[in-house]
MDAnalysis code that builds the backbone (N, CA, C; Angstrom):
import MDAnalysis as mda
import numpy as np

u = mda.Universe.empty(336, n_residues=112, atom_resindex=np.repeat(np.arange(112), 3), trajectory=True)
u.add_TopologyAttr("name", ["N", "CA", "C"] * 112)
u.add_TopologyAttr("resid", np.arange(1, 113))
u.add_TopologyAttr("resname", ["UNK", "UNK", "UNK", "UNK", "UNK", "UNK", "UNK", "UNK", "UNK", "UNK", "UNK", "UNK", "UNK", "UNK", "UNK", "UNK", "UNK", "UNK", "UNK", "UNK", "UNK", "UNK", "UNK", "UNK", "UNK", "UNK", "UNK", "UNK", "UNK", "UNK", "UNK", "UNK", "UNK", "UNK", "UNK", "UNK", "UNK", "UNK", "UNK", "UNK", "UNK", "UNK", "UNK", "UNK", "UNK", "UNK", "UNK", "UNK", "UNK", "UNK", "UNK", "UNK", "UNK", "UNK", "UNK", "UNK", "UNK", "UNK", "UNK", "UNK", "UNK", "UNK", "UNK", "UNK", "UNK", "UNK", "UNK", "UNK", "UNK", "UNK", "UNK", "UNK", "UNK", "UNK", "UNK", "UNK", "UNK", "UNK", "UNK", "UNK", "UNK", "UNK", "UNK", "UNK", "UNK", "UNK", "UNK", "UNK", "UNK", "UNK", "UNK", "UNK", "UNK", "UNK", "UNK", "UNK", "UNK", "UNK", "UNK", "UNK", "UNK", "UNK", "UNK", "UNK", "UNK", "UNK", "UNK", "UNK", "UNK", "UNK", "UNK", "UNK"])
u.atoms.positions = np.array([
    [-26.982, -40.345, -15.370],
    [-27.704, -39.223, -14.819],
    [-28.894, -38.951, -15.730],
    [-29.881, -39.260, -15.142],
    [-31.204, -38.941, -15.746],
    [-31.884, -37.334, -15.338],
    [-32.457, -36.260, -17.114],
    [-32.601, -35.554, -16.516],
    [-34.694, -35.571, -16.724],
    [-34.646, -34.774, -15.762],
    [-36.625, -34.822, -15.647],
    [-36.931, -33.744, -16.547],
    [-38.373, -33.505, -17.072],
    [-38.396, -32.488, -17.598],
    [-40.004, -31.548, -16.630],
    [-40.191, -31.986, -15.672],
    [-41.400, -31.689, -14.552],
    [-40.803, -31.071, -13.541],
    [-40.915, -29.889, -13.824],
    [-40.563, -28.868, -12.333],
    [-41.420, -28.368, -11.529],
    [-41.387, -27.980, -10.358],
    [-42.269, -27.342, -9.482],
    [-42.308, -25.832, -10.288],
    [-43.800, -25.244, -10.200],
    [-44.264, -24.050, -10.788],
    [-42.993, -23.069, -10.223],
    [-42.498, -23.224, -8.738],
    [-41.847, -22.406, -8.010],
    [-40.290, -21.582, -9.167],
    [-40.125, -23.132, -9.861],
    [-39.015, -22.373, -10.556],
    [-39.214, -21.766, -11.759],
    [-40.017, -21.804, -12.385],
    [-40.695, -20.780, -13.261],
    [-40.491, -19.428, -13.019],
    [-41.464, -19.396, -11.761],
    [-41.660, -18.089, -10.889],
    [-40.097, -17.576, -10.605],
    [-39.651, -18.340, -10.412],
    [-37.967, -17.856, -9.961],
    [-37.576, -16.808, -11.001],
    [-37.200, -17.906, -11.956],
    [-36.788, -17.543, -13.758],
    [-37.404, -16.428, -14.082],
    [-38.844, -16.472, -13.857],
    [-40.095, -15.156, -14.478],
    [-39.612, -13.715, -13.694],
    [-39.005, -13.687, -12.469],
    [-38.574, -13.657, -11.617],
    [-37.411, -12.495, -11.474],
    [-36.409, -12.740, -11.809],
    [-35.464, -12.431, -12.113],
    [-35.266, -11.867, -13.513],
    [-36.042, -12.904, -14.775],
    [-36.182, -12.191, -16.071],
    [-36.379, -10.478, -16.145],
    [-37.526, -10.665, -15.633],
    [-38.414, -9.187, -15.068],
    [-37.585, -8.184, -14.833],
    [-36.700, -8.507, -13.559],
    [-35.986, -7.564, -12.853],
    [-35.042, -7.115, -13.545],
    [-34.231, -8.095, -14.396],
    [-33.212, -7.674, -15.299],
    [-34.022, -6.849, -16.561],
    [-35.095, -7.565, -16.851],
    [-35.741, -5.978, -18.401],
    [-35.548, -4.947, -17.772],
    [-36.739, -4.676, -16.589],
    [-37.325, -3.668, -15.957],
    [-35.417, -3.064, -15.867],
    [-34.565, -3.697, -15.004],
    [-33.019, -2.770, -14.894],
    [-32.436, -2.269, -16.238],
    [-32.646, -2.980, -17.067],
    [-32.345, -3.074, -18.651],
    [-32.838, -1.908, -19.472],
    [-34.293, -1.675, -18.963],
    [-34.690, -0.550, -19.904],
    [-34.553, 0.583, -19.016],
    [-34.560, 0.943, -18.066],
    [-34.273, 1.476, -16.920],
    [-32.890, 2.276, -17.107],
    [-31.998, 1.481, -17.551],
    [-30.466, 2.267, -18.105],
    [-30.463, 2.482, -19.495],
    [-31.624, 2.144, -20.291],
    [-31.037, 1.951, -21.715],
    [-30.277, 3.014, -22.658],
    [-30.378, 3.839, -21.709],
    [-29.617, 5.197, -22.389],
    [-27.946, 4.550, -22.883],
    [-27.497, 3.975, -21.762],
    [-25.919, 4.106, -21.502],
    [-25.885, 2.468, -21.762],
    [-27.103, 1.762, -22.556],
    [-26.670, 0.311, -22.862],
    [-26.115, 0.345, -24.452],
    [-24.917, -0.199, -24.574],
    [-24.454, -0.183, -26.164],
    [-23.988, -1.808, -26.376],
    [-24.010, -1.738, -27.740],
    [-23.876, -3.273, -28.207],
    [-22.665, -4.039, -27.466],
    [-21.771, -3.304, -26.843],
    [-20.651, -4.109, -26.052],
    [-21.442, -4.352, -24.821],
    [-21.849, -3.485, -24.702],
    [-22.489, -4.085, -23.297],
    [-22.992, -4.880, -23.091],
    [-23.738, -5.036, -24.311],
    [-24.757, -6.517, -24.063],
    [-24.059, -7.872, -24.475],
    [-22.803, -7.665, -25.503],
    [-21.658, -8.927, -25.381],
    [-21.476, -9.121, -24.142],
    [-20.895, -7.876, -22.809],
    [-20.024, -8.001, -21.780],
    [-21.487, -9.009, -21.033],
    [-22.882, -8.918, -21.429],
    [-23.730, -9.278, -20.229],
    [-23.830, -10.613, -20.447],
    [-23.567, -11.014, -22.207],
    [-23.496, -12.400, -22.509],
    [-22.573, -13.221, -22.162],
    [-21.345, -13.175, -22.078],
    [-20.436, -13.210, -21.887],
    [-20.369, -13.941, -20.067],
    [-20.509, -12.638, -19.542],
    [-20.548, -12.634, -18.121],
    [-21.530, -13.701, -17.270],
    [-23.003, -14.033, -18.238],
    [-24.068, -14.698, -17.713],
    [-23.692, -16.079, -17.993],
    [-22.904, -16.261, -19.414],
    [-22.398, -17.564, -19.659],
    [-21.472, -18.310, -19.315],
    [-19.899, -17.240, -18.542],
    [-18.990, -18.094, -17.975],
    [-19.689, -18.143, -16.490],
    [-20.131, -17.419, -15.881],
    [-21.194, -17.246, -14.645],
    [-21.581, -18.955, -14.300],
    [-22.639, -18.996, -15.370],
    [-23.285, -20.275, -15.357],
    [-22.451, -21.353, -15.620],
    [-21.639, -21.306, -16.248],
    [-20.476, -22.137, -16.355],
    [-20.026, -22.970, -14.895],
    [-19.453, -21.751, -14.290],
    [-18.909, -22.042, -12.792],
    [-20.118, -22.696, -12.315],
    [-21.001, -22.043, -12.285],
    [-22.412, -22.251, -11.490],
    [-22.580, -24.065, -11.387],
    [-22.727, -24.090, -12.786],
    [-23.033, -25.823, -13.329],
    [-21.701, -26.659, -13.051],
    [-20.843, -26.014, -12.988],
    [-19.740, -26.714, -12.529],
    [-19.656, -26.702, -10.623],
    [-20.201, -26.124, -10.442],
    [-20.234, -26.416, -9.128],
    [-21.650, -27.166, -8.309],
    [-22.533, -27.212, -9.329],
    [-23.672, -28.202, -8.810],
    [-22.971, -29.646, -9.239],
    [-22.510, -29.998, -10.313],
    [-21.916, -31.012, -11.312],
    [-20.618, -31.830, -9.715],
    [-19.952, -30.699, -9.159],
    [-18.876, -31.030, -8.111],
    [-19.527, -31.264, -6.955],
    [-20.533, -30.815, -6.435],
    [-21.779, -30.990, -5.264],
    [-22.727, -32.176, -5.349],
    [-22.919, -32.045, -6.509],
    [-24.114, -33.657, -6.711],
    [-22.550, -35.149, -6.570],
    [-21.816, -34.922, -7.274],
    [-20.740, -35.481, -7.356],
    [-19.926, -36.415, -6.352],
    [-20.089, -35.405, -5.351],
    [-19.406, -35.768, -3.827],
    [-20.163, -35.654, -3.014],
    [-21.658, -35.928, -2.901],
    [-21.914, -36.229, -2.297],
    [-22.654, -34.945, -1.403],
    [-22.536, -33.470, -1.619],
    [-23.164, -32.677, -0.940],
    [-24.115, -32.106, -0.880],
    [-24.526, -32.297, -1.975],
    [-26.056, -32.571, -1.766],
    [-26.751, -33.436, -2.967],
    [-27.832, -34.077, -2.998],
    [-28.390, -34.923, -4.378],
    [-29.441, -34.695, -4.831],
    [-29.801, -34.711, -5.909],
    [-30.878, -34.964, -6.397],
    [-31.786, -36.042, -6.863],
    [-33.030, -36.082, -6.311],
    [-33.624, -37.605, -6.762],
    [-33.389, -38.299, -8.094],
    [-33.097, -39.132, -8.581],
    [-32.930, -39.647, -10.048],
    [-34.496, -39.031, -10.778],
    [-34.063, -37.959, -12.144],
    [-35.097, -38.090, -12.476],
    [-35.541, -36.515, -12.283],
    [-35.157, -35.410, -10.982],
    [-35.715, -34.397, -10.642],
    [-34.508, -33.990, -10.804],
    [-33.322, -33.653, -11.736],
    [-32.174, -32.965, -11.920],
    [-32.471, -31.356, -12.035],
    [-31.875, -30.666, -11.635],
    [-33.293, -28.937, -11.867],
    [-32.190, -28.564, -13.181],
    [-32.132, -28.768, -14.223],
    [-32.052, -28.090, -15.293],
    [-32.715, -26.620, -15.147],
    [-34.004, -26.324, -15.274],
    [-34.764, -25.091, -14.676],
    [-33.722, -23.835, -14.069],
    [-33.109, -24.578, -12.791],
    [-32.061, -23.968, -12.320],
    [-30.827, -23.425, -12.980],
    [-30.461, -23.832, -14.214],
    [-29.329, -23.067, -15.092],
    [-29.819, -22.017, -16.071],
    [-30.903, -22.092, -16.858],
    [-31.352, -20.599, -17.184],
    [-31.152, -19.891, -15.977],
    [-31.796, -20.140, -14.897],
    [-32.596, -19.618, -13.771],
    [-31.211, -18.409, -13.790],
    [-29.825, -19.150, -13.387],
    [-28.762, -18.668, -13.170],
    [-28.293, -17.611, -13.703],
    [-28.638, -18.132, -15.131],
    [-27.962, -17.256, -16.192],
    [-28.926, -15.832, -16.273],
    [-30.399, -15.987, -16.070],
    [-30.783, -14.731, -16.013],
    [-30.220, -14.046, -14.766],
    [-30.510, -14.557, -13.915],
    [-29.951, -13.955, -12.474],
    [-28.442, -13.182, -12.156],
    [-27.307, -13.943, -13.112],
    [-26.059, -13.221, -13.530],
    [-26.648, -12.090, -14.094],
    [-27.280, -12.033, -14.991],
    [-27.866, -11.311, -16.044],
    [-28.404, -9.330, -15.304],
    [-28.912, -9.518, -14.002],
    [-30.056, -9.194, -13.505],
    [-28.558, -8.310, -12.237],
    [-27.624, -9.040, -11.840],
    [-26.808, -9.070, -11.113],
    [-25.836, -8.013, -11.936],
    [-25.691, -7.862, -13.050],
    [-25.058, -6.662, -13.372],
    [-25.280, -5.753, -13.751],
    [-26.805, -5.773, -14.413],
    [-27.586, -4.718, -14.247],
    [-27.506, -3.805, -12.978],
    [-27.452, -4.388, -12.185],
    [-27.757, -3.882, -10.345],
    [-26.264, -3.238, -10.775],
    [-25.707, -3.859, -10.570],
    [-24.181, -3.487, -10.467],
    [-23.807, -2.131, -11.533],
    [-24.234, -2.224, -12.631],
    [-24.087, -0.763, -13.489],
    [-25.080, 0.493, -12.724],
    [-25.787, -0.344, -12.140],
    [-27.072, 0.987, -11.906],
    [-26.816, 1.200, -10.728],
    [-25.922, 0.643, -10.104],
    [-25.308, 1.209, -8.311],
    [-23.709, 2.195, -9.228],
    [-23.270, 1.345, -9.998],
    [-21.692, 2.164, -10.411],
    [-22.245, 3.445, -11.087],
    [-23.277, 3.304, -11.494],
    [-24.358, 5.044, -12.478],
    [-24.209, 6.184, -11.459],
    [-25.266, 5.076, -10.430],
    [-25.736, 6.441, -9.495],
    [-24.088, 7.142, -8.693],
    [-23.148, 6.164, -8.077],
    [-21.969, 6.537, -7.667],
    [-20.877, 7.929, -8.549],
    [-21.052, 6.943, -9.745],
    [-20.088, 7.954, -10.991],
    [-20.907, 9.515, -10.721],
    [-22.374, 9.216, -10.815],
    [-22.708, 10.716, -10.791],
    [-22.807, 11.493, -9.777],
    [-22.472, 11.173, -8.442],
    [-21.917, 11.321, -7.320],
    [-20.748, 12.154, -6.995],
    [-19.421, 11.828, -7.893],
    [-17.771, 12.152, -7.653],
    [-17.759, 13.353, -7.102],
    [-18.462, 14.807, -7.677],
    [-17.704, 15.906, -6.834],
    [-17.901, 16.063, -5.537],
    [-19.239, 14.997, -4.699],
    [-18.982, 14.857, -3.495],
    [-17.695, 14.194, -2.958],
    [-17.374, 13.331, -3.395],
    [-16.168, 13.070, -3.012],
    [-14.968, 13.702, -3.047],
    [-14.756, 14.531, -3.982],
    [-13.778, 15.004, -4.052],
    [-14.103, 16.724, -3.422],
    [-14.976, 16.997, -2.781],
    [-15.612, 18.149, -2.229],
    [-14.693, 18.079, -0.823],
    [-13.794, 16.756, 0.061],
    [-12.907, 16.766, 1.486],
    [-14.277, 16.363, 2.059],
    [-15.476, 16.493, 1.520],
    [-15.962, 15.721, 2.750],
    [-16.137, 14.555, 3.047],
    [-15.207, 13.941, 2.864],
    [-14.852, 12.322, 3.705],
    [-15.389, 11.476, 3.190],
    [-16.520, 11.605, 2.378],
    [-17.095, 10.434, 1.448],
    [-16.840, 9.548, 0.297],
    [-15.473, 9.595, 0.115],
    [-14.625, 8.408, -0.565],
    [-13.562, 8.021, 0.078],
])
C-alpha cells in the first residue's frame, strides 16, 4: 500500500473546516472547559479515529470501495480526528443549553 502525499485543496478546506468550528465551539464554552475535559476530547478524537481508520483499512480491504495506488487520503484521518473533536464540542454545547433548561421540565409541562 502506497501512500501519496498530493491532495486535492478540497481536503484542506475540510480539515480548515472543521478545525475552525471546533476553536470557535471551544472558546465559545471555555468557561466550563477544564483540563479533564480536554483529556476526555483527546481521548475521544483518538479512539474515534481509531475505529474510523479501522474501518476505511476493512473497506479498502474487501473490496468496498478503493483507492487509486498512490492517492490513499491520509488527509482524511486528521480530517476525522478534528471532526470527533468538533462533534463534542456540539454535543457539550447542546447538553449546556439543555442542563440550563431543567426547571422547565420539571415545571409538568410535558417537556421531558
Amino acid at each position: 500500500m502506497s501512500i501519496g502525499v498530493q491532495f486535492s485543496p478540497g481536503w484542506y478546506a475540510l480539515f480548515v473546516a472543521f478545525f475552525l468550528a471546533w476553536l470557535t465551539l471551544a472558546l465559545f464554552r471555555r468557561k466550563g472547559v477544564e483540563r479533564k475535559e480536554a483529556k476526555e476530547q483527546f481521548v475521544l478524537g483518538l479512539l474515534g479515529s481509531c475505529a474510523l481508520v479501522s474501518m476505511e483499512i476493512f473497506a479498502t480491504s474487501t473490496n468496498l470501495w478503493t483507492y487509486v495506488p498512490q492517492n490513499w487520503p491520509v488527509m482524511l484521518w486528521p480530517t476525522y480526528f478534528v471532526a470527533i473533536l468538533f462533534g463534542y464540542q456540539l454535543l457539550r454545547l447542546v447538553e449546556g443549553f439543555f442542563s440550563k433548561n431543567t426547571p422547565a421540565r420539571s415545571s409538568g409541562l410535558g417537556l421531558g
